[in-house]
N, C-alpha and C positions, 0 to 999 in steps of 0.2 A: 890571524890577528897580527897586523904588524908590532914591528919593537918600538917605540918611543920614550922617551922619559918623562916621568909621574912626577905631581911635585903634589904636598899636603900644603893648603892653602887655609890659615883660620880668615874667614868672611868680616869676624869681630860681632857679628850678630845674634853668634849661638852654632852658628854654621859653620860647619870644618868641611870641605872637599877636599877628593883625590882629582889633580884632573891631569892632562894633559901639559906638560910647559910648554908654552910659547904659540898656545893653541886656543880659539875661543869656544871650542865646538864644547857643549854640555860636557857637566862631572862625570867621571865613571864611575864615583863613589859621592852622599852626599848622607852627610851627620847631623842631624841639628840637635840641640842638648834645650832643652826647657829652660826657662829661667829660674824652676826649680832646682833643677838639675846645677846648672851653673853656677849655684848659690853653692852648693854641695859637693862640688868638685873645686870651687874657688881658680885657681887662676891654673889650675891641672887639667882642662877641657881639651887641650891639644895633645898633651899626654895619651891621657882615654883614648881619644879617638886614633891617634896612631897606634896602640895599641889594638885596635877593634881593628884597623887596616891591616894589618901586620898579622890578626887572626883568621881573617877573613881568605887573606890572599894562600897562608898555610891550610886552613880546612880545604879550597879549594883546588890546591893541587893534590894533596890526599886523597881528595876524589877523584882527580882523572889519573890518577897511579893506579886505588883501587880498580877504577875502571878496566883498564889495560890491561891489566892483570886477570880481573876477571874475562877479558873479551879473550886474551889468549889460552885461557882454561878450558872454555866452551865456547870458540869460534861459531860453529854452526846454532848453539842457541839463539832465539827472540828475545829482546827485553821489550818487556811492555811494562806502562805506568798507566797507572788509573789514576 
């Protein structure tokens, strides 16, 4: 994956995306919050949602850590998923 820079963009529609700067290609992250929802967060919708980016992107290095880790424990083992 190359390196680029991310920008969090609120839509104003309910819709917060991660996407690319200065790029039109699709989000690589995309939020939408209900109008429920929005009533109920009030004007902290962008808050939220960076925080959900910010957890998002930490669980998923965690996982390719634990990965590594495990792959160098038992190299010769198969992972399979069902």
């Amino acid at each position: 994956m190359t390196t680029s820079i991310l920008e969090i963009v609120d839509c104003g529609d309910g819709e917060i995306v991660l996407q690319r700067a200065n790029d039109d290609s699709e989000p690589v992250v995309s939020i939408r919050f209900s109008d429920e929802a929005r009533v109920y967060l009030m004007d902290n919708g962008l808050e939220v949602a960076k925080a959900m980016i910010q957890a998002g992107i930490q669980a998923a290095a965690d996982i390719l850590q634990r990965d590594e880790s495990e792959a160098e424990a038992a190299p010769d083992t198969e992972r399979v998923l069902h």
